[in-house]
C-alpha positions as CSV (number, residue, x, y, z in Angstrom):
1,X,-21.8,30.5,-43.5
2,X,-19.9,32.6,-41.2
3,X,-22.7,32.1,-38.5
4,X,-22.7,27.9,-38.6
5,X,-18.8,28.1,-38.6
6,X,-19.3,29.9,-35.4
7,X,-21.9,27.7,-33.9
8,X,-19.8,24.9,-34.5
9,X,-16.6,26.2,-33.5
10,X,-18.8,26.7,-30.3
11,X,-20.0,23.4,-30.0
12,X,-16.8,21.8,-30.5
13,X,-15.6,24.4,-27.5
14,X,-18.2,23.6,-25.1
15,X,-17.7,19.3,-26.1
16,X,-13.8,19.9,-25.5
17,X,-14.4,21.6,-22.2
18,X,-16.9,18.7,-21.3
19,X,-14.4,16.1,-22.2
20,X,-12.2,17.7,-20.2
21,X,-14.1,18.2,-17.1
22,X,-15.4,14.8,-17.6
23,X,-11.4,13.2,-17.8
24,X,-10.5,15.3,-14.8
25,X,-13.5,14.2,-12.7
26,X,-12.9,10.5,-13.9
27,X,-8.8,10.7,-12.3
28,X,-9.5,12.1,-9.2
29,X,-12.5,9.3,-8.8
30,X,-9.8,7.0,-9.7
31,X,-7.2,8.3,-7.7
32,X,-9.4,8.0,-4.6
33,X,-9.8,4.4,-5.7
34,X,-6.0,4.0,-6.2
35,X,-5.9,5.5,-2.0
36,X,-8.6,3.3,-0.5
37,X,-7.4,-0.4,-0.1
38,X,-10.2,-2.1,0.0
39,X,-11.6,-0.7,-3.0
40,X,-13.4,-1.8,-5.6
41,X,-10.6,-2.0,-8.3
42,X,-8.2,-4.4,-9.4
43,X,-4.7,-3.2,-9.1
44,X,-1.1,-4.2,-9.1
45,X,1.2,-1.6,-6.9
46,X,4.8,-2.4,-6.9
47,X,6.2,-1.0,-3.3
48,X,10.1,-0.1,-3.0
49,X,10.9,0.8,0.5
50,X,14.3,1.9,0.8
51,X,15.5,1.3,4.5
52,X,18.5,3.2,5.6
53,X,21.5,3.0,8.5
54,X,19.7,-0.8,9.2
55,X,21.7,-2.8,11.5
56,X,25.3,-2.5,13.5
57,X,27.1,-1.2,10.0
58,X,24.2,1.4,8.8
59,X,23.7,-0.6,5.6
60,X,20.3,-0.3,3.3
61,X,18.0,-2.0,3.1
62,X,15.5,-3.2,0.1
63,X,12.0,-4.4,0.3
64,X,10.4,-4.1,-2.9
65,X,6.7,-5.4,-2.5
66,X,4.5,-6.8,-5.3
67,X,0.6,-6.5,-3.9
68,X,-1.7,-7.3,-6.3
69,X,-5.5,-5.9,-5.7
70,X,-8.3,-8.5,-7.0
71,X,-11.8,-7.8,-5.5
72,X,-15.0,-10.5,-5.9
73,X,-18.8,-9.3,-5.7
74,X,-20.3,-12.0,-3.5
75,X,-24.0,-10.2,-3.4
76,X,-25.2,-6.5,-3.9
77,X,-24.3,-5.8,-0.1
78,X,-20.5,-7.4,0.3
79,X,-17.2,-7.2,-1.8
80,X,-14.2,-10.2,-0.8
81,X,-11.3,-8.3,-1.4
82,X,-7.8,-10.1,-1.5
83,X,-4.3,-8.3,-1.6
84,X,-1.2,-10.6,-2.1
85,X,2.1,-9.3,-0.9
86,X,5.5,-11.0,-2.0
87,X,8.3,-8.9,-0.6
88,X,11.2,-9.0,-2.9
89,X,14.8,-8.3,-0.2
90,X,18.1,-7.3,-0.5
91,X,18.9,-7.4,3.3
92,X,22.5,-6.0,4.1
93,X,25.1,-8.0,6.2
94,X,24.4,-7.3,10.1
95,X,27.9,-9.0,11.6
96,X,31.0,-9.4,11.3
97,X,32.6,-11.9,8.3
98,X,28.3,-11.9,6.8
99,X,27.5,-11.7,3.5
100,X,24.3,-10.1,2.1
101,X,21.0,-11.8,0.9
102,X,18.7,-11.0,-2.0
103,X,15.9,-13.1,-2.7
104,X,12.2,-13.6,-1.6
105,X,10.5,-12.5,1.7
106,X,7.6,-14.6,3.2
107,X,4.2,-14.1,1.3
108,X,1.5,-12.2,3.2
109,X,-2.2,-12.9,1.7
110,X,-5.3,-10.9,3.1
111,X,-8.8,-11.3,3.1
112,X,-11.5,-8.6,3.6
113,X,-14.9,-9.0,3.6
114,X,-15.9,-5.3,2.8
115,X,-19.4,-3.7,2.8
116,X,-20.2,-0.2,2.0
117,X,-22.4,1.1,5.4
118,X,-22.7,4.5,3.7
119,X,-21.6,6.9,1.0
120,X,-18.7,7.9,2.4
121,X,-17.7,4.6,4.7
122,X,-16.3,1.3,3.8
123,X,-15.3,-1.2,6.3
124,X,-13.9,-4.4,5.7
125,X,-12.5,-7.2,7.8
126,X,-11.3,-11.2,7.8
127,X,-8.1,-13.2,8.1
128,X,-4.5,-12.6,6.9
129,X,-2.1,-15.2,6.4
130,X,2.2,-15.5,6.3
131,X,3.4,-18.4,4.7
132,X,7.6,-19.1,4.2
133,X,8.4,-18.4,1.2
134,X,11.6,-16.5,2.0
135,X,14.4,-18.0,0.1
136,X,17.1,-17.2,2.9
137,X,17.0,-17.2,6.9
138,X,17.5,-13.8,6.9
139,X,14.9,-12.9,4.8
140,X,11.8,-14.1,6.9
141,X,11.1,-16.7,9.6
142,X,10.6,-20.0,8.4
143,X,7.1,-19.7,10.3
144,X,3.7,-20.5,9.3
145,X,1.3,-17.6,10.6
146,X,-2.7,-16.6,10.6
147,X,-4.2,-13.6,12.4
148,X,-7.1,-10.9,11.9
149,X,-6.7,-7.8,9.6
150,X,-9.7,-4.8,9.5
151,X,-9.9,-1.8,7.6
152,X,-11.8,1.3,8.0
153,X,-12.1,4.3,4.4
154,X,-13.5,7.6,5.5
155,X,-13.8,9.5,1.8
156,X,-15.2,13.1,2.5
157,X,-14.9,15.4,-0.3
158,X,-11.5,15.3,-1.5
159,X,-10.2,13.1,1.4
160,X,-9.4,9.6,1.3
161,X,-9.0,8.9,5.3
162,X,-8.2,5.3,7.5
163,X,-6.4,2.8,8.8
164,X,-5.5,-1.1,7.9
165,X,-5.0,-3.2,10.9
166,X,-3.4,-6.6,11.6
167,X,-1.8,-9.0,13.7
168,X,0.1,-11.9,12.8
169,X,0.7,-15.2,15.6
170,X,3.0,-17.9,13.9
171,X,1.7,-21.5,15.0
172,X,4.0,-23.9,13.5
173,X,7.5,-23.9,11.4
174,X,11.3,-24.5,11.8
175,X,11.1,-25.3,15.8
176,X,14.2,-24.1,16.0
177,X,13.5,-20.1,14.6
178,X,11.6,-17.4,16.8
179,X,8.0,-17.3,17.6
180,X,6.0,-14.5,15.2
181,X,3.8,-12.1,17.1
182,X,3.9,-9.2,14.9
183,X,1.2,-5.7,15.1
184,X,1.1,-3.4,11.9
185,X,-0.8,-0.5,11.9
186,X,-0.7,2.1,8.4
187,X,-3.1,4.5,8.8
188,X,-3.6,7.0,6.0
189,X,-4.4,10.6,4.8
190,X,-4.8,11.5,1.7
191,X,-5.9,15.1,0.3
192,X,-6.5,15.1,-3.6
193,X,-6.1,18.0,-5.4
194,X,-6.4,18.8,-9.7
195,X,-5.2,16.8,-12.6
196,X,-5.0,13.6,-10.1
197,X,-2.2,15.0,-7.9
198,X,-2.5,14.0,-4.4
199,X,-0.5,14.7,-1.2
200,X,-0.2,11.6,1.5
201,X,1.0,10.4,4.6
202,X,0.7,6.7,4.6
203,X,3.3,5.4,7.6
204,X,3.1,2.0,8.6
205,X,3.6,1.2,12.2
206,X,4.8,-1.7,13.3
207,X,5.4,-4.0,16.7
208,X,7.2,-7.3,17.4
209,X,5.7,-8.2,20.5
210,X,8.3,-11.1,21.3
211,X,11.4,-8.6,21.6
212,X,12.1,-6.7,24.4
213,X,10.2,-3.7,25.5
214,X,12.5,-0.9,24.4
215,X,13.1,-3.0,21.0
216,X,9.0,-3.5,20.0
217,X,7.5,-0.4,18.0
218,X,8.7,1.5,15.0
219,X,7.1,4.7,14.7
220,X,7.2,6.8,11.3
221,X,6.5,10.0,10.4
222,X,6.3,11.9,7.5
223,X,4.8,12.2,3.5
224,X,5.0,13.0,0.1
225,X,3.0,13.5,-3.4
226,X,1.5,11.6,-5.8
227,X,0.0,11.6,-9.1
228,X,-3.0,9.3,-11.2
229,X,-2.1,9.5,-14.6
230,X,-2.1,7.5,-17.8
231,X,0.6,5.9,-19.9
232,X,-0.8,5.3,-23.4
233,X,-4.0,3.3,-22.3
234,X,-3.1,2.6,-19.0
235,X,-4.1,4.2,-15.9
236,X,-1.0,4.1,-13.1
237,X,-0.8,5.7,-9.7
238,X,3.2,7.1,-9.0
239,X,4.3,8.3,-5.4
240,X,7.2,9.7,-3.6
241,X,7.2,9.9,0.2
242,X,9.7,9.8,2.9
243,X,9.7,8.7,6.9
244,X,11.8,9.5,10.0
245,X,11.1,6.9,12.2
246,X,11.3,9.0,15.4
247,X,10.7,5.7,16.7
248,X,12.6,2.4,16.0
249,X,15.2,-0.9,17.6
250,X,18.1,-0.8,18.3
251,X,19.3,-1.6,15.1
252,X,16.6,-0.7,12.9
253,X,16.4,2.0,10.3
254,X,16.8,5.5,11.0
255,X,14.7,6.7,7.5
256,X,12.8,5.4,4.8
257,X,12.0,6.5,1.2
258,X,8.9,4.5,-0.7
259,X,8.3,5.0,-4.2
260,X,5.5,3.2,-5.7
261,X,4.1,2.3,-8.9
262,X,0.8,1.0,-9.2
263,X,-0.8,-0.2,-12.4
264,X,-5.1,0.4,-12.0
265,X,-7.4,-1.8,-13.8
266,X,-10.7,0.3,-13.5
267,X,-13.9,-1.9,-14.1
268,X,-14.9,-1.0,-17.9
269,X,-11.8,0.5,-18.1
């Protein structure tokens, strides 16, 4: 009796350990996912960038972003992967006498036509979109835009590496607002590490081509952490990470802090 008690006090060791491998090996799978944009998962990350010292007064700013994820298999070589962003504002007063907004910024769909050309490499490209949505002036031109956007996933080993792409030409709109001709640039780096913690650097880099020379770019640096985890049955991606922008206008923000929650929807999940 004594020896089955010990052969199944082994087995139920060894199926423990397994589960547990097996659960570790899933969240950093998924947490890789939860890095790569164009990736096969459906996903809802909710983006807060906090802007700081923004305009003449050194007010804050707020831009939280709502980006849902929703890929589509066309065949058994290419994935059409759309991300929606809605920027939700709180944009501080930037004169004298001004009062500030809260409300919503213009929508920005994408389109990517991704194919997998290897294990480890995923590219993806096609047509993103802005469309005035913004519920004040100040919150986003009253422009209607179009322009390409490509991405490029590098995942050796425990890295999750790239870069998303775009640039946006407005080509009609309120006559009377400024022309859009906007480059962004975030490329990424992402080193995974146990239990589905992560360290990043994710700035996004960004040009407005129609203001003066020594007004276009704003340049970010920096990082943070992050972690895949569940809540109850849910699987959610949490990060922290802060940017100088050693770059940046005249008025533009000195810092930013972005904390992000994104809800994963795993296939079979």
């Amino acid at each position: 009796m004594n020896a089955l008690r010990g052969i199944l006090a082994g087995a139920l060791s060894v199926t423990a350990a397994t589960v547990s491998s097996v659960q570790a090996q899933d969240s950093g799978d998924l947490a890789q996912q939860a890095q790569n944009p164009i990736a096969n998962l459906i996903s809802v990350p909710f983006q807060n960038n906090t802007n700081f010292n923004v305009g003449p007064f050194d007010k804050d700013q707020n831009i939280l972003n709502i980006q849902p994820v929703i890929p589509f298999k066309l065949n058994e070589d290419w994935n059409l992967v759309t991300r929606w962003i809605l920027p939700v504002v709180y944009q501080p007063p930037v004169y004298q006498g001004d009062e500030s907004d809260f409300g919503l910024g213009n929508f920005n769909p994408s389109f990517f036509f991704v194919k997998q050309v290897s294990p480890k490499l995923m590219i993806g490209a096609g047509p993103t979109l802005l469309l005035p949505t913004n519920t004040d002036r100040s919150l986003g031109p009253d422009k209607w835009g179009a322009g390409p956007t490509a991405a490029i996933v590098w995942t050796p080993g425990k890295w999750v590496v790239g870069a998303l792409v775009n640039n946006i030409w407005s080509f009609a709109g309120d006559s009377n607002e400024p022309d859009v001709n906007a480059f962004l640039l975030q490329y990424f780096v992402n080193y995974n590490l146990k239990h589905g913690w992560y360290l990043s650097s994710a700035p996004i880099i960004t040009a407005d081509w129609n203001a003066a020379a020594d007004d276009q770019w704003t340049l970010p640096l920096g990082g943070g952490v992050g972690r895949v985890f569940n809540i109850g049955a849910q699987p959610v991606n949490m990060s922290l990470s802060a940017y100088d922008n050693v770059i940046t206008p005249e008025e533009g923000p000195d810092w930013q802090l972005r904390f992000q929650v994104q809800l994963l929807f795993p296939t079979g999940g």
